[in-house]
N, C-alpha and C positions, 0 to 999 in steps of 0.2 A: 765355256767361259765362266768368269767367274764376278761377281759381284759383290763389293764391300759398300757400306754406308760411308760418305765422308765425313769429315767433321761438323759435328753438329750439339746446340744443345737445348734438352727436351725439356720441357716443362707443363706441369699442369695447373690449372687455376681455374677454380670455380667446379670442377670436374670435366673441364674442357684441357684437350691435349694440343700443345702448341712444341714446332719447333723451330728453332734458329739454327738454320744453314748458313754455317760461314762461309764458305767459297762463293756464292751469290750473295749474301747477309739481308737474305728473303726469311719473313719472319711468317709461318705457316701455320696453320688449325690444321690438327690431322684426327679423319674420323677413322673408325674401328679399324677398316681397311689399309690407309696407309700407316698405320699405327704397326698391324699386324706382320708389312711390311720393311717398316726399318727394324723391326725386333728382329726378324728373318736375315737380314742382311747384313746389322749391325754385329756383326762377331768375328773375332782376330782371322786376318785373313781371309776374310770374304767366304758367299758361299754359290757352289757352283746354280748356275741359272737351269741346269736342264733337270738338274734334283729337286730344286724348289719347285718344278714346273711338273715332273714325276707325284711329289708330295702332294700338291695340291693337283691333280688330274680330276676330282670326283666332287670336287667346289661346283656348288648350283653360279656363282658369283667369279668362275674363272676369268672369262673375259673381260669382269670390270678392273678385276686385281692387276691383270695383265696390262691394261689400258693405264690405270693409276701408275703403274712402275713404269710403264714408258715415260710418267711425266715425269716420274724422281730421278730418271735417270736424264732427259731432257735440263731439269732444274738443275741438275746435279749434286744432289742428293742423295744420288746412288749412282756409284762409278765402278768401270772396272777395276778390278783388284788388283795391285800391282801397276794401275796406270804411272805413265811418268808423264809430269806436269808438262806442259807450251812452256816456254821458257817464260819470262816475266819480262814483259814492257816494264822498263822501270822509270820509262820517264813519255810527259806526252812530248806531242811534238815542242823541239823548243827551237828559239828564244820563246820561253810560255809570256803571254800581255800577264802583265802585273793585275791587281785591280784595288789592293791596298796598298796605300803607302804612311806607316805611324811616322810623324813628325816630332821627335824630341824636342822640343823646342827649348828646354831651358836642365840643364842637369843639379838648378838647385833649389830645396825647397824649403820652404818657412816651417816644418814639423823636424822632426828628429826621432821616425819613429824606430823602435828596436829594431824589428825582424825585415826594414827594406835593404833588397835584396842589392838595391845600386849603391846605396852607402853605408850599409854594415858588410860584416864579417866576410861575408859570402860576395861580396861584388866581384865583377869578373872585368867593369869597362876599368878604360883606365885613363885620368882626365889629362895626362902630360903628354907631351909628345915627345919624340926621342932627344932633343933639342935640350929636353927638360924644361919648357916653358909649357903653359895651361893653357890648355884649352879652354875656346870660349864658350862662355857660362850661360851665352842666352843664343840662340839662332837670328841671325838677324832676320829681315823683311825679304831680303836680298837672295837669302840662302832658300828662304822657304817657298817662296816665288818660285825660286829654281828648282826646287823640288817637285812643285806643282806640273812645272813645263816638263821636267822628267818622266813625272806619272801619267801623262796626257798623250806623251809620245808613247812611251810602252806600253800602254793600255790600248791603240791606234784600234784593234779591231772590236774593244767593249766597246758598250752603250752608257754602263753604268761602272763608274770607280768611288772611292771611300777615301777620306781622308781623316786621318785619325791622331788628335792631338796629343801628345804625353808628357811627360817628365821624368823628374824631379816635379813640382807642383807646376803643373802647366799652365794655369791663371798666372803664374807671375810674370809670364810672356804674352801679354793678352795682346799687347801691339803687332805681336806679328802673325797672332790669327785670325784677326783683322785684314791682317793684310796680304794673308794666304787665303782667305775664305775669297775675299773680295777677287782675286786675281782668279782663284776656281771658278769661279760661278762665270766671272768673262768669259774663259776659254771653254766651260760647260755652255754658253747659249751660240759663243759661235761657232762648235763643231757639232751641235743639236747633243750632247752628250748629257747623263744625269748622273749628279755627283753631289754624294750625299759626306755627313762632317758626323765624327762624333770625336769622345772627349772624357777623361779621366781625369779626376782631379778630388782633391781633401777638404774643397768647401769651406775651406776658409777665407775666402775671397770672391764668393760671391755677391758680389754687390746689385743693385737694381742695371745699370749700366749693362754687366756680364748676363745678367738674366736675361734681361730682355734681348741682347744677342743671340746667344745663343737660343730661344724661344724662336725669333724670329727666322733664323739660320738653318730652324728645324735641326737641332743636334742632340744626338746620342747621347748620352751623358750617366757615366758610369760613378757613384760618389764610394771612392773607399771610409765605410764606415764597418766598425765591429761589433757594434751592439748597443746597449745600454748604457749609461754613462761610465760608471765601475767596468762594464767589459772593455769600452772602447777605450779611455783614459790607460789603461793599464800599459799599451807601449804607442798608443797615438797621441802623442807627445808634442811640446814647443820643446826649444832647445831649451830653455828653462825649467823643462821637466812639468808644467803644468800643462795638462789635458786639454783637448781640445772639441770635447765634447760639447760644450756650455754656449759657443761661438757658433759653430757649427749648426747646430740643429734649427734655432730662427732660422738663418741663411736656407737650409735647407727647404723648410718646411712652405716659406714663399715662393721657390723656383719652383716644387712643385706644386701649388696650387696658382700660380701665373703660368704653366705647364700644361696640365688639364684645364685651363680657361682657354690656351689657345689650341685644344685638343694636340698638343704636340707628342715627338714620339717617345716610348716609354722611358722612363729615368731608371735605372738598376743603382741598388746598392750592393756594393766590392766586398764582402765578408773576408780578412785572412784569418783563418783557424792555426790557432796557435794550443801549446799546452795550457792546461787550468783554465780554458776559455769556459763561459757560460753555455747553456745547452744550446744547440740548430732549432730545435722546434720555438725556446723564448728569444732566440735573437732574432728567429724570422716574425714570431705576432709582433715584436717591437717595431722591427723594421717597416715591416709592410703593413701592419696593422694600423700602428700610433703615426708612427711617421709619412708613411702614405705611398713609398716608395713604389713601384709598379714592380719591380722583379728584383729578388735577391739571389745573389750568387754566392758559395760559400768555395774559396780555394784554401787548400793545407800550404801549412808554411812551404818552403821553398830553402831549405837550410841544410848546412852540417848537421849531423845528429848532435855535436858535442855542446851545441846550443839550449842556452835552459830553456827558452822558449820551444823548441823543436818537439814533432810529433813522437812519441813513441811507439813502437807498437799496436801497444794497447789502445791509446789515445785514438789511431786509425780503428777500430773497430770500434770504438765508443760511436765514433761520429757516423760511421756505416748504420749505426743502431737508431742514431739519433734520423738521420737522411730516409731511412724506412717509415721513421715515426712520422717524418712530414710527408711522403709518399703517400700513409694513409690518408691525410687532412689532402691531399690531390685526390687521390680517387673517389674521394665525397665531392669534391667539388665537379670533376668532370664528369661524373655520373649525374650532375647537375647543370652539365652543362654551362660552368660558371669558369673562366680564365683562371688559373692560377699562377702564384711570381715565384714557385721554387725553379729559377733559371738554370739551375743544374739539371735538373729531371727533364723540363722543358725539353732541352737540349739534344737527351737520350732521347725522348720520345722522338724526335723532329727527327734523327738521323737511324734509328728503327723503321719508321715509317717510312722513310725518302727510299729504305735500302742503301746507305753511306756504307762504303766499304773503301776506308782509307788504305793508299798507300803512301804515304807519310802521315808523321799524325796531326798535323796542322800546317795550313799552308805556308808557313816558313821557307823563306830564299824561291819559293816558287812563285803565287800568284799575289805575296805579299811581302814588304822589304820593311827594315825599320833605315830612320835618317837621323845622324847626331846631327849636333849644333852647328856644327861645322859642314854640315853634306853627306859624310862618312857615309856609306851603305853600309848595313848589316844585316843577317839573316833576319832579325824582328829587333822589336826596342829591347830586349830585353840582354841584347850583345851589340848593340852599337858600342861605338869605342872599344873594344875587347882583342883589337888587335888580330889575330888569327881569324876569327869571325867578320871579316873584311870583305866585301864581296862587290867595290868601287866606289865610285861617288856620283853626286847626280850632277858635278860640271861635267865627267869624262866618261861618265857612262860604267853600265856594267862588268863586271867580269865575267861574262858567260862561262869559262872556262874552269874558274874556281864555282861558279852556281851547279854546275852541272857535275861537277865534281863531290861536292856536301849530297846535291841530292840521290847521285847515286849511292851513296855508301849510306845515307839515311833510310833509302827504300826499306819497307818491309822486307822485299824478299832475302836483304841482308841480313835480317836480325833471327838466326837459326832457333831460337828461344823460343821464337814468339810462333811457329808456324804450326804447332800443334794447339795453340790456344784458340777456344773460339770466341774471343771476345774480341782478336785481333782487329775484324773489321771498325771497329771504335776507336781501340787505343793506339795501334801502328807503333807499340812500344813507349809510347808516350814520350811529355815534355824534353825537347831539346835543350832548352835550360837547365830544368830541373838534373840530367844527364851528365851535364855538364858540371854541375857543381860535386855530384855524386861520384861521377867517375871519371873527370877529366876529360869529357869526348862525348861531344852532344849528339852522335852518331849511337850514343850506345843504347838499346833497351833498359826501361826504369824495373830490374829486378827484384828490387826491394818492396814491390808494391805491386806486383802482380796479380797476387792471392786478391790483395784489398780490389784491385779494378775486377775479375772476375767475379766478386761478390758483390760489385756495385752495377756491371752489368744484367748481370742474373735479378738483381733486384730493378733495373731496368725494363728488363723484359718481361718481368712478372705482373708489373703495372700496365706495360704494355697491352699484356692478356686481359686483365680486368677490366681494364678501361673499356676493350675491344666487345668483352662481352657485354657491358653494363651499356653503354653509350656511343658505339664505332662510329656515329657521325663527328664525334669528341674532335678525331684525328684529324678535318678538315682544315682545321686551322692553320696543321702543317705544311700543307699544301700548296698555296698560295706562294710560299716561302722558299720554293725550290728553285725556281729558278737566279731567284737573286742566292740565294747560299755557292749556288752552282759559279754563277758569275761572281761573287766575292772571293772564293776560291779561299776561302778560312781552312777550308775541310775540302782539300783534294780528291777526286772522284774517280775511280777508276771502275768501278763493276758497281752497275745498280739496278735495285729490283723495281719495278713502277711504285709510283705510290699510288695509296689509295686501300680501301678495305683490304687484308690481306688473302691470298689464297686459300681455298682448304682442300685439301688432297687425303 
């Protein structure tokens, strides 16, 4: 018989050997021994077991060796050569409980900024209906209500569901999350359920009123901000063309210190990286430094290329360069045992550590639905109104048969590209959006950026190693977190490693 390595990928840090097995996306320390071993087996077409087992006959250390490769082939690690894969569950059981439901509540907003994706160039919803009349511009009380009682029913066997407010600037619908909260929280005490709110929004409309709601309400709360005045100003715009930075920042700076007064839960700030933007490492001391933000997150445009704002190339590895730079200001800190808010890396860590091995690559049309103004279901907010991306409404209920239909074709195991990558378990081909604008068909893998996610994995997992060697109690923090990720179903789960200090073999 014959044995080959599977896909996998090695790294070392600090002079410590680590590897990432993707078919499990178990993240492993290997000492001399299993080291010795996937060198041995890692080579085109496998090598036969009773040679290796010849070659090494006169090993003081046979038995351990032998013992160690029953585990890698146990892990699967190391498999028969030539094996042919189980076929691929590609869906759990369904109808799968929802457990997010994003509320668009209003499609229009007091900014005018360049690069958003709902009302520039790149939009994909589309506000008329065939009739040719408009749709309506705000969700009522009526609609959101009903939405609530939609997520409460398809959620029937969670404990816990989310409810997630958006836009267009979603403060300018405050009335009816008001009056969504207030109807959640009823039907949260009297099915003993827990259901938590959070909230994206421009910050321009923060007043005491909204603070203290939301404060009170315990919400999430995501502020798309770009940077420094000059960075942010540059396409976060009034329709007037003047910036919105100067308004903004008081507002800001009160909810979160009325925030951490009533120890409430973290505030993130929304980074979009566009071209000529200022560096990652000063828009995050700004952010989180001066400002006081709890976590930043930086996401790349979301555009045609033919866009001046849009990333280049090059542009993508500037920022890969820059996201290392702050990687190091993280691993000072967790070797200090001290939080850090770059929420992108966060994120890697938490799903390295959990062992996440997506098959889709966010829970889109499966454990979470977006809802336009009108009820519409769509895969996420981010194709409500979009027509083709229709998946029911929350008076008439789902279409099982079109959900089940996207998720099949969205599976990983359909995306032949991606099955020799080992960074797969993370990305599942990435944004469905993003897919969508690039290539028509939200089904498709984002090939254009491949190279950059295996470079931001690997940078992932190298932090992962340091961190591991310098401080492994660091990773605790992830932990806690697993069950609720589980149950949010943001990041669909299908093979995972335990968490907790990693193995070494």
């Amino acid at each position: 018989m014959k044995l080959a390595a599977s896909l996998h990928r090695r790294f070392v840090v600090d002079d410590v050997s680590y590897v990432y097995a993707t078919g499990s996306a178990a993240v492993l320390r290997l000492d001399d021994v299993s080291t010795s071993l996937l060198d041995a087996f890692a080579v085109e077409g496998g090598r036969n077991l009773a040679e290796w087992e010849s070659d090494n006959a006169d090993a003081d250390d046979l038995v351990d060796r032998k013992a160690t490769l029953d585990q890698m082939v146990a892990m699967g690690l190391v498999r028969p050569a030539g094996e042919t894969a189980p076929p691929a569950s590609k869906l759990p059981p369904m109808p799968f409980p929802l457990a997010t439901l994003v509320l668009n509540v209003t499609n229009k907003c007091n900014l005018s900024c360049t690069y958003c994706y709902e009302y520039g160039e790149d939009r994909i919803a589309d506000s008329t209906r065939a009739d040719g009349t408009v749709k309506a511009p705000m969700m009522s009380a009526e609609t959101a209500c009903q939405s609530v009682d939609f997520l409460f029913e398809s959620a029937a066997a969670r404990r816990d569901v989310t409810i997630t407010f958006f836009g267009g600037e979603t403060l300018l619908n405050f009335g009816t999350i008001k009056a969504a909260v207030e109807h959640a929280e009823e039907r949260a005490r009297a099915e003993d359920k827990l259901v938590g709110f959070s909230l994206t929004t421009n910050a321009t409309l923060l007043t005491d009123e909204v603070v203290d709601f939301l404060v009170s309400h315990r919400f999430g709360v995501n502020v798309s901000i770009d940077g420094d005045q000059k960075t942010h100003d540059r396409h976060r715009t009034f329709k007037s063309g003047r910036g919105s930075y100067e308004m903004i920042v008081p507002r800001i700076k009160g909810f979160i210190a009325r925030n951490k007064a009533a120890d409430g839960r973290p505030i993130g700030a929304r980074v979009t990286l566009t071209a000529g933007m200022t560096g990652v490492c000063e828009i995050y001391a700004h952010l989180h430094g001066e400002l006081g933000f709890d976590e930043v997150g930086f996401a790349p445009v979301t555009s045609a290329k033919e866009n001046d704002y849009a990333l280049s190339d090059e542009n993508y590895w500037q920022i890969l360069d820059e996201f290392a730079a702050l990687a190091e200001d993280y691993v000072v800190a967790a070797a200090e045992d001290r939080p850090h808010g770059f929420s992108n890396l966060n994120d890697v860590l938490r799903e390295l550590h959990q062992g996440i091995n997506k098959a889709h690559p966010c829970g889109a049309g499966l454990g979470l639905l977006g809802v336009s103004t009108e009820g519409e279901l769509g895969l996420c907010h981010r194709f409500v109104e979009s027509g083709e991306h229709e998946v029911g409404n929350v008076a008439t209920g789902l279409d099982e048969e079109k959900r089940r239909e996207f998720l099949e074709a969205g599976h990983i195991s359909t995306k032949v590209a991606c099955h020799e990558c080992f960074a797969r378990p993370l990305c599942s081909g990435g944004c469905y959006h993003e897919a969508y604008v690039r290539y028509e068909d939200a089904t498709k893998p984002n090939l254009h950026y491949c190279e950059w996610i295996r470079a931001w994995t690997d940078l992932g997992l190298r932090t992962y190693g340091r961190i591991m060697n310098a401080n492994p109690g660091y990773m605790a923090r992830f932990e806690d977190r697993r069950a609720a990720a589980v149950a949010a179903a943001h990041e669909p789960i299908e093979n995972t490693a335990p968490a907790g200090t990693e193995p070494t073999l």
